[in-house]
N, C-alpha and C positions, 0 to 999 in steps of 0.2 A: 504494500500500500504506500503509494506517496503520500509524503509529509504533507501535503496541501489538502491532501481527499478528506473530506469529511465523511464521518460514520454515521451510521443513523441508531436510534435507539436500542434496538434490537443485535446488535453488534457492541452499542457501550456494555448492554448486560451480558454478552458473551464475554467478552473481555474482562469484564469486573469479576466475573465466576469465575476463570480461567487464574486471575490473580490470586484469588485468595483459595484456589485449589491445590493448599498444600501438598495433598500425597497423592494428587493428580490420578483421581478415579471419576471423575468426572462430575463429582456431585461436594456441595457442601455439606459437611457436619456440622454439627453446635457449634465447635470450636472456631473454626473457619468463618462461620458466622461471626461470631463473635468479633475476630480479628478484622472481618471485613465492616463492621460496624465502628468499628476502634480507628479504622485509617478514615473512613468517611468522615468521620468527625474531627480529627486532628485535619484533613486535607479542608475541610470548610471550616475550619478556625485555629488557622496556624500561630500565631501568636499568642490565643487564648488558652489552650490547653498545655496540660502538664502532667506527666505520670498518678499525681496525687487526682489529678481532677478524675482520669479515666478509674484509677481505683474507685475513688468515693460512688460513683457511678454505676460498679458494678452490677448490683442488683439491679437497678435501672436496664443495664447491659442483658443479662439475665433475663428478665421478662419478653422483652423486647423480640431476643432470639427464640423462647419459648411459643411468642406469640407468632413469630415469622414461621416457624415449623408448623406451629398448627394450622396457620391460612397456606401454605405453598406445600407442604407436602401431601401430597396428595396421595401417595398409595403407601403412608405413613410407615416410610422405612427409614424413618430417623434422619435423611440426608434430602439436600434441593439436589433437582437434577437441572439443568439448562431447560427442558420442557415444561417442567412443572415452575419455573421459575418466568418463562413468558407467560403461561397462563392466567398467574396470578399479576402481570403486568397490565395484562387484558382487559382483566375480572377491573382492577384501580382506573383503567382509566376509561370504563364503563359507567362506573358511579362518579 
């Protein structure tokens, strides 16, 4: 891809899942979650945040990914996959 092409949606969230697929099975875990909710947040408030902020946050963290697992996995086997991860894309920007 050149540097100039723009991507379109469905390709940022390939890419985004693709990041934070640590042990590259194709799908997220909690953790992974997790981690990818942690750079999101550091990446849109780079100045603002700090180790202690994301700690205190935890629980916060915690629900958050609980709650993402419950709306996006759909054939509840613990992990997002890239499909089940458009769907729920879908599902958001229907309502």
């Amino acid at each position: 891809m050149a540097a100039n092409e723009k991507i379109n949606d469905e390709e940022i969230g390939y890419y985004y899942m693709k990041l934070h697929d640590f042990d590259a099975n194709d799908k997220l875990d909690g953790l992974e979650l997790m981690q990818s909710m942690i750079h999101s947040i550091e990446h849109h408030h780079e100045n603002q945040v700090n180790q202690t902020t994301v700690t205190n946050n935890i629980d916060n963290l915690s629900e958050s990914v609980d709650y993402f697992l419950k709306e996006c996995d759909l054939n509840s086997d613990g992990f997002i996959e890239f499909a089940e991860f458009k769907a729920y894309q879908a599902k958001i920007k229907k309502n």
